[in-house]
FITOR-750909 format. One line per field, with one value per residue (C-alpha): x, y, z; residue in three letters; residue number from 1. Coordinates in nm, 2 decimals. Each point is the difference from the previous one (the first is absolute). Example, Ala and Ser with C-alpha at 12.3 -4.5 7.8 and 13.67 -1.06 7.14 Angstrom:
c1 <- [1.23/0.14]
c2 <- [-0.45/0.34]
c3 <- [0.78/-0.07]
doke <- [ALA/SER]
kolza <- [1/2]
END
This chain:
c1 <- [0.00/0.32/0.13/-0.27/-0.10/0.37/0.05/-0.33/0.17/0.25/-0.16/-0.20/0.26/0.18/-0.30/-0.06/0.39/-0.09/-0.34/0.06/0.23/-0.37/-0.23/-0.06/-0.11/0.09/0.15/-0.28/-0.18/0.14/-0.18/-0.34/0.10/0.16/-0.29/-0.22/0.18/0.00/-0.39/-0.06/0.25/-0.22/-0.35/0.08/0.25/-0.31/-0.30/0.25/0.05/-0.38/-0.06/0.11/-0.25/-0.25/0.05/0.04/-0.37/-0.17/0.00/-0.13/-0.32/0.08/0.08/-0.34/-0.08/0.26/-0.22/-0.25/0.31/0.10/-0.35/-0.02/0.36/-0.21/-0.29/0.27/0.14/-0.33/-0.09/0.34/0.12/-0.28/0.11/0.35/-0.17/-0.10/0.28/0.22/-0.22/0.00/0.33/0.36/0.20/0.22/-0.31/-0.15/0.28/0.16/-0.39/-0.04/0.30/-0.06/-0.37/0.18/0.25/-0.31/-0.16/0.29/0.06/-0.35/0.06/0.27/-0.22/-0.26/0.23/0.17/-0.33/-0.08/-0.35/-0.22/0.32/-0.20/-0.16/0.25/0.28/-0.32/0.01/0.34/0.06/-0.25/0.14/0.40/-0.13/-0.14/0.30/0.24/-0.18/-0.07/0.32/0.16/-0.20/0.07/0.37/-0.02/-0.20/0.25/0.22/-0.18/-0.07/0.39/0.20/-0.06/-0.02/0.36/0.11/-0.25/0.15/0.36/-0.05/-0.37/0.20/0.25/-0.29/-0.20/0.32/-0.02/-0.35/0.14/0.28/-0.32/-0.14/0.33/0.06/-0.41/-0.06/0.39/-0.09/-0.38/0.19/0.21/-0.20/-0.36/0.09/0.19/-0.22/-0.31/-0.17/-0.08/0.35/-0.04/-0.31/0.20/0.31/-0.21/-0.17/0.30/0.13/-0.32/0.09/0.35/-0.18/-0.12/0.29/0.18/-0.32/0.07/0.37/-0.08/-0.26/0.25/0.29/-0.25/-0.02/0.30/0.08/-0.30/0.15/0.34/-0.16/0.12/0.37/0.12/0.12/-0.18/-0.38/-0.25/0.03/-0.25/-0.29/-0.37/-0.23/-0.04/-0.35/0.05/0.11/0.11/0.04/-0.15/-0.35/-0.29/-0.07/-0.38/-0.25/-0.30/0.00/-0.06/0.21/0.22/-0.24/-0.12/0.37/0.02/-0.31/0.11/0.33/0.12/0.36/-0.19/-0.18/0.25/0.21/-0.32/-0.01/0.33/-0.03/-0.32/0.20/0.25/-0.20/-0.17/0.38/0.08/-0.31/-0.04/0.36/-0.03/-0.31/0.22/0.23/-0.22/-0.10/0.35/0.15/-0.30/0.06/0.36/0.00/-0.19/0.02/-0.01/0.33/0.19/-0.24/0.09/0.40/-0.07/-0.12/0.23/0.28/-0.13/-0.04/0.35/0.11/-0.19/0.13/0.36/-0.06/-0.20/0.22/0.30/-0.25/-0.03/0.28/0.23/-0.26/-0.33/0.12/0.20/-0.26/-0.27/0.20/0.18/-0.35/-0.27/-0.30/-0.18/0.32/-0.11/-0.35/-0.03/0.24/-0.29/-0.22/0.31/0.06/-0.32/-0.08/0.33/-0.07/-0.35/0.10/0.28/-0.25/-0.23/0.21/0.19/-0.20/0.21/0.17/0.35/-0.14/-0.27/0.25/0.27/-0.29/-0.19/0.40/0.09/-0.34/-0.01/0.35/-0.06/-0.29/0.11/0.37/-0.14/-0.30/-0.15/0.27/-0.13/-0.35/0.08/0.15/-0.37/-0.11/0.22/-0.17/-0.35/-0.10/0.04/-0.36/0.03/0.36/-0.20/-0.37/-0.04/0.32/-0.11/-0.31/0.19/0.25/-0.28/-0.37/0.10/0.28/-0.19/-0.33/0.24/0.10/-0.37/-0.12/0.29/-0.02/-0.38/0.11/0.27/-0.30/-0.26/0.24/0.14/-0.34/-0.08/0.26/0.27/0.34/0.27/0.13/-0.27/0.02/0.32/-0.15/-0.25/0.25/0.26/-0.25/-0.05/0.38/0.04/-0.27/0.21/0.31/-0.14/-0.20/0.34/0.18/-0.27/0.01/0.35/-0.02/-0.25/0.21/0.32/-0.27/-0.14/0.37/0.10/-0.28/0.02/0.40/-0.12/-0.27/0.27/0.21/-0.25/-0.11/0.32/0.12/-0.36/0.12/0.32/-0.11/-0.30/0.28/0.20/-0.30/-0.02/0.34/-0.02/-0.30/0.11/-0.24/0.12]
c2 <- [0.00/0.25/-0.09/0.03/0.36/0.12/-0.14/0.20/0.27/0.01/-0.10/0.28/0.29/-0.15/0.10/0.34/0.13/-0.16/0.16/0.31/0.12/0.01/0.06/0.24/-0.34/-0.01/-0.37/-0.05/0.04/-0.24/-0.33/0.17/0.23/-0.40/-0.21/0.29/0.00/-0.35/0.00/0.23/-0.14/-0.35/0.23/0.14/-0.27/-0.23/0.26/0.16/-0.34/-0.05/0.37/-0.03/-0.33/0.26/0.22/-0.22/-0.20/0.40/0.02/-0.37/0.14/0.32/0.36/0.11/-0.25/0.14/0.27/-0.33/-0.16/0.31/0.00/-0.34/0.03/0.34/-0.24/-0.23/0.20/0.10/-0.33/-0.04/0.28/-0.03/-0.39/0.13/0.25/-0.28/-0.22/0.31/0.08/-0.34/-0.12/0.15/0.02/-0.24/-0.24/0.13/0.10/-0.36/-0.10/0.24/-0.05/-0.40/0.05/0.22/-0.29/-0.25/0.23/0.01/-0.37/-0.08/0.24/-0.20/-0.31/0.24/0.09/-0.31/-0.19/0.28/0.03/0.28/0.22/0.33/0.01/-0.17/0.28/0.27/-0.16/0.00/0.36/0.11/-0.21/0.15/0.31/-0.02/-0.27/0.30/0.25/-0.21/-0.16/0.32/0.21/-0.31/0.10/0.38/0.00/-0.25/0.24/0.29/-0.18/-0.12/0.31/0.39/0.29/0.11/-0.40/0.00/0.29/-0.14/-0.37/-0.03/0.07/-0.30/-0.20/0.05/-0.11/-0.29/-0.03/0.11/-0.22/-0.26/0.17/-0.01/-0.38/-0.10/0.15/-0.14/-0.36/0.07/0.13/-0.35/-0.28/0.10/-0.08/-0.39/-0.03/0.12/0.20/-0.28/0.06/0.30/-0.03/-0.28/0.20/0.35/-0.25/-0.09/0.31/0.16/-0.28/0.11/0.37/-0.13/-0.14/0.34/0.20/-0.23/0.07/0.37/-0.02/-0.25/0.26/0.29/-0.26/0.01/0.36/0.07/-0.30/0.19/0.30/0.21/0.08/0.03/0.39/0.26/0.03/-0.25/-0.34/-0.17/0.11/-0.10/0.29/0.25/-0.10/-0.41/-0.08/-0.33/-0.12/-0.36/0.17/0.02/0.29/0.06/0.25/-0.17/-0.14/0.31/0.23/0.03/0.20/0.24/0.06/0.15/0.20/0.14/0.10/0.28/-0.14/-0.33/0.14/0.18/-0.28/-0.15/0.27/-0.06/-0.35/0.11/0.23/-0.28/-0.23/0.17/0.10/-0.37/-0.16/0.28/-0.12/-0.38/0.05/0.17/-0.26/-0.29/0.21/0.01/-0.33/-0.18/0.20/-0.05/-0.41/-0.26/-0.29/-0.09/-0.12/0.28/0.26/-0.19/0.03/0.38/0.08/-0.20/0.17/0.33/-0.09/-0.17/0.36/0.22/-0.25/0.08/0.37/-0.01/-0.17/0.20/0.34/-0.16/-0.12/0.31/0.28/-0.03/-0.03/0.30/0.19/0.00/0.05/0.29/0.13/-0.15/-0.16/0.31/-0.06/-0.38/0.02/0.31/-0.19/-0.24/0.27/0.14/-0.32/-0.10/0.25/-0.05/-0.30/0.08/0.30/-0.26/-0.27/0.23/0.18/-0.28/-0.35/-0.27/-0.26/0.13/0.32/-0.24/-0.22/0.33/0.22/-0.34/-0.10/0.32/0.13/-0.37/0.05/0.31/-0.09/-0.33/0.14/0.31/0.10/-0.32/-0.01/0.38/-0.11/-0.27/0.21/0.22/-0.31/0.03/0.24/-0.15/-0.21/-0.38/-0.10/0.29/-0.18/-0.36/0.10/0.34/-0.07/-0.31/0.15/0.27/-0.21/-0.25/0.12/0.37/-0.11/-0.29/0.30/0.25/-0.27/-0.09/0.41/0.04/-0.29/0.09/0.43/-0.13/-0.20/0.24/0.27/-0.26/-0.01/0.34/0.03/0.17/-0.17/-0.03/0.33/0.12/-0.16/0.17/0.34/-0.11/-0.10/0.31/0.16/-0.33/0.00/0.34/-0.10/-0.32/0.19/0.20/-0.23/-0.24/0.34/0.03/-0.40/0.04/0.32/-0.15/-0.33/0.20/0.20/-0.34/-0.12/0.27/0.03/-0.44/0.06/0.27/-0.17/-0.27/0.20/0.16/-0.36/-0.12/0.28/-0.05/-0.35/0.12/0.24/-0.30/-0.23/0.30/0.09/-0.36/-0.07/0.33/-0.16/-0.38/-0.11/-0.34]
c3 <- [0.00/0.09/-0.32/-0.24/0.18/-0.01/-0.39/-0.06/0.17/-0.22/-0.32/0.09/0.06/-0.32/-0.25/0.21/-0.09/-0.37/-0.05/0.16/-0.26/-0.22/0.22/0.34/0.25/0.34/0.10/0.26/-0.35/-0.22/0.08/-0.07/-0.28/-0.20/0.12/-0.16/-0.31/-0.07/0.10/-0.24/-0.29/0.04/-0.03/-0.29/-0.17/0.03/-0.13/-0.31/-0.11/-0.04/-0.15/-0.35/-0.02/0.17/-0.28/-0.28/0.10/0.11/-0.42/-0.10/0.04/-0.19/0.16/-0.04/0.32/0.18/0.17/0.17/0.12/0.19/0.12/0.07/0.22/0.20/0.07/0.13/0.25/0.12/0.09/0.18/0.18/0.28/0.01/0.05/0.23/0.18/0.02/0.12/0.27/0.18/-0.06/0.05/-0.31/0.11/-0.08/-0.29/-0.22/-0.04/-0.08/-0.31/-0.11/-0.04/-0.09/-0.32/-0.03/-0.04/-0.28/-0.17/-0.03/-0.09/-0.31/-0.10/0.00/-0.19/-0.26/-0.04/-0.07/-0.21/0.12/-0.14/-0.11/-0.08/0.31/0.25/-0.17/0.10/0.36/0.05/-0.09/0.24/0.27/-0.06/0.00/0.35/0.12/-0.06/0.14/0.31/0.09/-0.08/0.24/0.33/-0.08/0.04/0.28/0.13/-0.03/0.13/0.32/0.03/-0.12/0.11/-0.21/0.00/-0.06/-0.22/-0.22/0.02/-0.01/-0.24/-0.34/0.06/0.14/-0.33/-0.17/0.11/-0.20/-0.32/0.03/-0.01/-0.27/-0.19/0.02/-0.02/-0.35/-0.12/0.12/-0.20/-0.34/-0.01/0.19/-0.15/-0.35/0.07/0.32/-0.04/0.26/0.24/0.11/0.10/0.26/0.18/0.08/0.05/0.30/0.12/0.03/0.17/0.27/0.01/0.08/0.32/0.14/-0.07/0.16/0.30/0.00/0.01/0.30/0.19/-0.07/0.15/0.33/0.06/-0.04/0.25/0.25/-0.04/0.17/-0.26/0.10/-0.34/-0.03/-0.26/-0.08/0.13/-0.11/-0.24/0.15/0.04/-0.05/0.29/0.02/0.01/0.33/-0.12/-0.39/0.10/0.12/-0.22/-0.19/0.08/-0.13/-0.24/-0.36/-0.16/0.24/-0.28/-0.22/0.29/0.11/-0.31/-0.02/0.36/-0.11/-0.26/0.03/-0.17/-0.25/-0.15/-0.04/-0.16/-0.23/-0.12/-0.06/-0.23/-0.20/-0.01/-0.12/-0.25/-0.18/0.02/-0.13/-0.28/-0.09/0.05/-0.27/-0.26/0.09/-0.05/-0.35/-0.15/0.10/-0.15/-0.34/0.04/0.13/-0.16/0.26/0.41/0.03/-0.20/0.26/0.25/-0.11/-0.04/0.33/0.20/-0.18/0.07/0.38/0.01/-0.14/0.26/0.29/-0.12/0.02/0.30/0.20/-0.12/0.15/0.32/0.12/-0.11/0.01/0.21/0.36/-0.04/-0.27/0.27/0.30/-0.17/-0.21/0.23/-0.09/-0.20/-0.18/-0.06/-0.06/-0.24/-0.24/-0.10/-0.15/-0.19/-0.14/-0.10/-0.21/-0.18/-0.05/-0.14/-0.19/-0.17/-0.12/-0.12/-0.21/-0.17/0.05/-0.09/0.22/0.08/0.13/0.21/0.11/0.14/0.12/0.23/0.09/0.09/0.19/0.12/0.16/0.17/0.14/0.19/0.11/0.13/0.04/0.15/0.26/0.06/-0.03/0.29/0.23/0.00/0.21/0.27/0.15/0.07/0.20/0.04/-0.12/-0.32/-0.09/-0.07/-0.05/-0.14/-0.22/-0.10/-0.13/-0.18/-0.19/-0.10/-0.03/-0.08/-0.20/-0.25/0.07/-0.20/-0.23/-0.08/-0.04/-0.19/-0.23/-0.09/-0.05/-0.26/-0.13/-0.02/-0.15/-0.26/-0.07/-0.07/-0.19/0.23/-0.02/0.16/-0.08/0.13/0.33/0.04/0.01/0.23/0.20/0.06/0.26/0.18/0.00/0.15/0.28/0.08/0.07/0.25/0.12/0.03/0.19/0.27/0.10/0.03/0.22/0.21/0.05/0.12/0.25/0.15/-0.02/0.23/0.21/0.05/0.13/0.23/0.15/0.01/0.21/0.22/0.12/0.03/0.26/0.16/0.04/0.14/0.24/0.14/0.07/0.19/0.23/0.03/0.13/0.23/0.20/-0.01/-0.20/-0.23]
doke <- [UNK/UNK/UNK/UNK/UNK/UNK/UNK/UNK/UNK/UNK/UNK/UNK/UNK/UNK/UNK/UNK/UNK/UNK/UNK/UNK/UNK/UNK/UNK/UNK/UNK/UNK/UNK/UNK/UNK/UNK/UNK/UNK/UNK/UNK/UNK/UNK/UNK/UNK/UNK/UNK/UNK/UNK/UNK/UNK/UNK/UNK/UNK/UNK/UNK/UNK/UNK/UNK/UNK/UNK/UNK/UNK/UNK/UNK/UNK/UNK/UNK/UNK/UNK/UNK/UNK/UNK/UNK/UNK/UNK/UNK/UNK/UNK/UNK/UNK/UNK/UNK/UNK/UNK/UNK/UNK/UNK/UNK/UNK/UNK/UNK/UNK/UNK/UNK/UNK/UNK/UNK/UNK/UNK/UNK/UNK/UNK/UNK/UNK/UNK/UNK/UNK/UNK/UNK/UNK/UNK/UNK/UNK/UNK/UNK/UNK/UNK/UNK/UNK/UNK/UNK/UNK/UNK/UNK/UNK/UNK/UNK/UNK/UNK/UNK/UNK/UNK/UNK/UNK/UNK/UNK/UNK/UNK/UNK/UNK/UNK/UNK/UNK/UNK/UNK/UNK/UNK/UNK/UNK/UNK/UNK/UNK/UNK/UNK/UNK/UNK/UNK/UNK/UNK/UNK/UNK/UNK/UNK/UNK/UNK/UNK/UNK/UNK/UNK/UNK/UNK/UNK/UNK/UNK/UNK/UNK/UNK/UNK/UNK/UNK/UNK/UNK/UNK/UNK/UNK/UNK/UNK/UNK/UNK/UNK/UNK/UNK/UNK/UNK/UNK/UNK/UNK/UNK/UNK/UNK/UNK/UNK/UNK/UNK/UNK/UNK/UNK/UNK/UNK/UNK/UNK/UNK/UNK/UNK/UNK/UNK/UNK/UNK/UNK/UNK/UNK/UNK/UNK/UNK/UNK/UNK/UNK/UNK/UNK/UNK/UNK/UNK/UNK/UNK/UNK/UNK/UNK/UNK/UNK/UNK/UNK/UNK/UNK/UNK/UNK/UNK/UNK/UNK/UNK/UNK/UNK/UNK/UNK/UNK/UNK/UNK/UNK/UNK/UNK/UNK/UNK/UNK/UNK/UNK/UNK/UNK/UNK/UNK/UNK/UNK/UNK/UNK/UNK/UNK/UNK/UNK/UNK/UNK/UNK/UNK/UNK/UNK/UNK/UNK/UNK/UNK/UNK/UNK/UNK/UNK/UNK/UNK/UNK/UNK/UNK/UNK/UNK/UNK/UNK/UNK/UNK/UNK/UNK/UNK/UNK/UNK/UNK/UNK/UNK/UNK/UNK/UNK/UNK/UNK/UNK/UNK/UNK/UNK/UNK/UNK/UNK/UNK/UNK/UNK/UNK/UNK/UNK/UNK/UNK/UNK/UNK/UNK/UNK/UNK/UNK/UNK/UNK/UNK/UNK/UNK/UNK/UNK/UNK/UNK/UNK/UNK/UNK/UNK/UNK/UNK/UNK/UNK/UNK/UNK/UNK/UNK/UNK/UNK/UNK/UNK/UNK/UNK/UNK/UNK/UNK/UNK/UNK/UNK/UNK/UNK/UNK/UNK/UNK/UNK/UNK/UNK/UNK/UNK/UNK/UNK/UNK/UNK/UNK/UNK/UNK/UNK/UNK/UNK/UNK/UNK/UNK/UNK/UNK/UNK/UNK/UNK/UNK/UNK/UNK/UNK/UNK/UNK/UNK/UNK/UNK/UNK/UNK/UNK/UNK/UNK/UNK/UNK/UNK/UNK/UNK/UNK/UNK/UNK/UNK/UNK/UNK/UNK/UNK/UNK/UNK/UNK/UNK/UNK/UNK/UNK/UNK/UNK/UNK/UNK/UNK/UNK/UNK/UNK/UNK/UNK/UNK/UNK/UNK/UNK/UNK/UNK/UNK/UNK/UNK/UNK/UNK/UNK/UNK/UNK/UNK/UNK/UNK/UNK/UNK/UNK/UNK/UNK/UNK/UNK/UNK/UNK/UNK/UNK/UNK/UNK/UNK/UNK/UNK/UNK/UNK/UNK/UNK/UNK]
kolza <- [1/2/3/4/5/6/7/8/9/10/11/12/13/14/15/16/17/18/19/20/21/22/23/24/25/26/27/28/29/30/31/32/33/34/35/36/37/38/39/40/41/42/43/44/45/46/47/48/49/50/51/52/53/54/55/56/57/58/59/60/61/62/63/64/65/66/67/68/69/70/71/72/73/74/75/76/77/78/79/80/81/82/83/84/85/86/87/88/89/90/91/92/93/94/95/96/97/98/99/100/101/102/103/104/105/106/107/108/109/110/111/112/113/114/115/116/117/118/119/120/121/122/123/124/125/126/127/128/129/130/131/132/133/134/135/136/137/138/139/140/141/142/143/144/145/146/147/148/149/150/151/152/153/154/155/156/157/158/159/160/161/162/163/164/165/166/167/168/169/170/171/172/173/174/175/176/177/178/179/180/181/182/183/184/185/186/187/188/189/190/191/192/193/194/195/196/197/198/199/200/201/202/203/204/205/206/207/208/209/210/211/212/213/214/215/216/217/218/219/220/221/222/223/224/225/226/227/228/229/230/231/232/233/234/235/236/237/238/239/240/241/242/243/244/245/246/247/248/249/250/251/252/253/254/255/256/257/258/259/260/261/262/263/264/265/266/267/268/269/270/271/272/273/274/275/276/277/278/279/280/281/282/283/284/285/286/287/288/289/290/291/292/293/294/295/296/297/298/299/300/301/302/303/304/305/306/307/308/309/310/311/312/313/314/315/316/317/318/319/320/321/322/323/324/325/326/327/328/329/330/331/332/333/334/335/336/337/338/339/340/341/342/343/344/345/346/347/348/349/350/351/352/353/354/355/356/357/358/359/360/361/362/363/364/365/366/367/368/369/370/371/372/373/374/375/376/377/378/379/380/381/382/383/384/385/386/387/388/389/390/391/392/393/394/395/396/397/398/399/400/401/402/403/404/405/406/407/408/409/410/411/412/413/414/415/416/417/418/419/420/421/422/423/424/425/426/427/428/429/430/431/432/433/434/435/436/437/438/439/440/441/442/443/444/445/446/447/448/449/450/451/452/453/454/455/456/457/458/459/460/461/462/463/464/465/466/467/468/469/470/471/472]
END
């Protein structure tokens, strides 16, 4: 037992020296900040192997139905988030998170059967994109709020941008392992070893909360900031989160923090789904057949996972703590409306496939980091239900609106070049709605450390009085 905890010991100041020529972590740190990365690399390793087949089977049916399956994927995640509403409110995390991972595992793996048999292709390839599309959205969202609960808001701007490496580092070897086993393989192949990788997920989650344990039994003598932290308001990670099923929803409706970060995931949305349409437009012009699609788009992702994690190991942790998170989040409006602006002007698939890379790119390295660290501030119940909500019913709800406005002015006879007018005032709105949730973060970021302090020199002043009269 002395040697294992004294080899850890040292395995463990070893990769602090090595890593902290890259990144700002402290080496009471470094346990969590590596179990989180390697979480997050088997997350997203496992989904981006199964996205390009996602994207591929979305246009077997033809892009015209892509507008019902982004209804269909809304309609999901209202039946589920007040079953995850549930589940959340009775049982610790510790409990539940293993159980959706493997009930996600299971899905997968009966897919595999599905498409091996090759059962009802049209509409088992409609299924399945509908079901990925809440999979990510849903594993995704356990992770952040993971982290949210673990990490504080300054850790979380130092140590969230290496963190989410970790997840492109996934998403760089998921879509290379697609390109080259999908072809001699087929894609039964790659359900089996996303499941097995959703598995490894757990056993890396559990890592991370058994590293937390023993930081908290340590009684945090480690010098510098406060260790991996539960949240000020969770007297224990290992309790149950409480509230009611839908608590999530009226957190939200309480809160003007919430619903501006609700608002920006709208106005995200709708820039991602109006591109994703044009996208779906041009590579179906440009690509005759589901395997070369399918070749495309895990090139393109194997591309944006190269530039990604290039961004966020050299330049988010010190982007945001130099810039702040205004800094972060305003650069997604920027962006996206380059992006937009780009593709309508000159259609065709190289300028597609730089303007998704490169709005892609920025948006993962930097501004979801950002994005995350907007949670670190709330409470305990907002970080799993309210945020769950947000990144799954109003995210797929943006994704449904969207889908049937691109419709609707398709219809009309407004193209994409005209969407892009449209959207230059929406643009400007996003921006500053983006600068005010950052403002308001740092404010609730001060005003959490001060409270902070002011209970911990009540605390200290208790136990004086309490010495001074003999009281044990």
């Amino acid at each position: 037992m002395f040697f294992n905890s004294r080899y850890r010991d040292h395995t463990q100041a070893f990769l602090h020296r090595l890593l902290s020529r890259i990144v700002d972590v402290k080496p009471h740190e470094t346990a969590a900040m590596l179990f989180s990365f390697a979480y997050f690399f088997c997350l997203l390793c496992g989904y981006y192997l199964l996205r390009p087949l996602r994207d591929a089977m979305g246009l077997l049916g033809g892009v015209g139905n892509l507008q019902w399956l982004f209804t269909a994927t809304f309609v999901s995640m209202l039946v589920l988030v007040p079953v995850f509403g549930a589940i959340a409110t009775r049982w610790t995390p510790r409990r539940f998170i293993p159980y959706v991972y493997r009930f996600f595992a299971l899905n997968v793996l009966v897919f595999g059967a599905l498409f091996a048999a090759g059962i009802a292709e049209v509409t088992v390839s409609r299924i399945f994109f509908v079901w990925i599309s809440v999979f990510n959205l849903f594993v995704i969202s356990i992770f952040w709020s993971v982290l949210a609960d673990h990490f504080k808001n300054e850790q979380g701007r130092r140590l969230f941008g290496f963190i989410a490496a970790g997840g492109t580092a996934g998403a760089l070897i998921g879509p290379a392992l697609a390109a080259s086993l999908v072809v001699k393989f087929g894609v039964v192949v790659l359900t089996v070893i996303a499941a097995i990788l959703l598995e490894v997920a757990v056993q890396c989650y559990r890592l991370l909360v058994r590293s937390q344990r023993r930081q908290g039994d340590a009684g945090g003598r480690e010098p510098g900031p406060a260790p991996v932290a539960r949240s000020g308001d969770s007297p224990e990670y290992g309790s149950t989160i409480g509230g009611g099923i839908f608590s999530g929803i009226t957190l939200i409706l309480r809160e003007r923090y919430l619903l501006g970060i609700v608002l920006y995931m709208l106005l995200h949305t709708f820039a991602s789904t109006f591109l994703y349409f044009e996208q779906g437009r041009i590579v179906a012009a440009a690509l005759p057949d589901t395997a070369s699609r399918t070749q495309l788009f895990a090139i393109v992702d194997l591309a944006v996972s190269g530039l990604t994690i290039a961004l966020q190991v050299f330049v988010t942790g010190g982007y945001i703590r130099r810039f702040g998170v205004v800094a972060a989040l305003v650069l997604l409006p920027a962006v996206g409306m380059l992006a937009v602006a780009g593709i309508a002007l000159w259609p065709t698939l190289f300028v597609l496939v730089v303007a998704q890379g490169f709005r892609r790119s920025v948006d993962y390295a930097i501004v979801r980091p950002g994005r995350e660290v907007l949670f670190t501030v709330v409470s305990r119940e907002a970080k799993y239900k309210a945020k769950n909500v947000i990144e799954t019913v109003v995210y797929r709800g943006g994704d449904a609106v969207s889908g049937w406005i691109f419709t609707a002015l398709s219809a009309v006879g407004i193209g994409f070049s005209g969407i892009a007018i449209i959207f230059v005032p929406l643009t400007a709105a996003w921006a500053a709605l983006a600068a005010w949730l950052g403002r308001t973060q740092d404010r609730k970021a001060r005003d959490t450390s001060t409270d902070a302090v002011l209970h911990i020199r009540k605390a200290g002043l208790n136990r004086g009085a309490s010495d001074e009269t003999g009281v044990a």
